[in-house]
N, C-alpha and C positions, 0 to 999 in steps of 0.2 A: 072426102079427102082428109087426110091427117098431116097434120106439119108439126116438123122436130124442130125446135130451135137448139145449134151448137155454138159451143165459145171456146172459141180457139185466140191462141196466144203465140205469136211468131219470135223466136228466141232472142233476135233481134230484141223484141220490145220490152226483155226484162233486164232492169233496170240494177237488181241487187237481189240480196237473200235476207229475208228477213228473220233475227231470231226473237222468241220473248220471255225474259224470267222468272218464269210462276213464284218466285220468290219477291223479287222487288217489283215487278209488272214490268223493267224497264223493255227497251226497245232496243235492239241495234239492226242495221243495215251491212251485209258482208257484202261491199261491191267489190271492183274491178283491185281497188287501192288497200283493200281493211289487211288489217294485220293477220295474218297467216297460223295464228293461234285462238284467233276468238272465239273458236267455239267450245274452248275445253270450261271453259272459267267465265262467268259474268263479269265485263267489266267497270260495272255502276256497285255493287254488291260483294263482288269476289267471292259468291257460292261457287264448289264444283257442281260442272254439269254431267261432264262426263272426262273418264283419266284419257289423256291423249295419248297413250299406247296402245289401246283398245281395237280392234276390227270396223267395232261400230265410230271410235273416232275417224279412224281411217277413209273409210267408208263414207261418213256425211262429209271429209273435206272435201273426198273425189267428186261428189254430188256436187258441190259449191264451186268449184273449180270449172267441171264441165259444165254447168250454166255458163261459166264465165265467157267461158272460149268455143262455146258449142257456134255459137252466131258467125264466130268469123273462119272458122273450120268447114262450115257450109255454105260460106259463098263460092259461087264458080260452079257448084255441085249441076247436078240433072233433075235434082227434084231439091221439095223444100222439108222440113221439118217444124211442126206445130204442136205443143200441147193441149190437149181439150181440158177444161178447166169446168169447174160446175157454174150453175148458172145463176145470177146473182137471186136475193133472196126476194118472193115476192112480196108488194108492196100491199097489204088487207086493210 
């Protein structure tokens, strides 16, 4: 007999978006509240990251946004929605 372990992640349970600055290593957290710009520009550093007229800017806000509101869009629903996520790293 063979067993698969899966990790799944219920939209519910995420929290925020996290970005990070290969330039200054900072950190930030894009939740429900974060300002509506922060992914063009670092705001510990103020490297560009990417110009916010771009497709791809565009693009990763839609990404950031739907996480936001993905959770509460699918309450009520007939089924649920989950992300499978990789599985943590083994311990040697």
């Amino acid at each position: 007999m063979t067993y698969e372990s899966k990790y799944l992640i219920d939209l519910g349970d995420i929290l925020g978006v996290q970005i990070v600055c290969h330039h200054c290593k900072s950190k930030i957290i894009l939740t429900q509240e974060s300002e509506k710009g922060m992914i063009a520009t670092c705001p510990l550093c103020n490297r560009d990251w990417m110009e916010d007229t771009t497709e791809e800017y565009q693009s990763l806000k839609q990404l950031v946004k739907l996480v936001r509101t993905a959770s509460s869009i699918l309450k009520g629903r007939k089924f649920s929605l989950k992300l499978e996520i990789a599985p943590p790293p083994t311990q040697s």
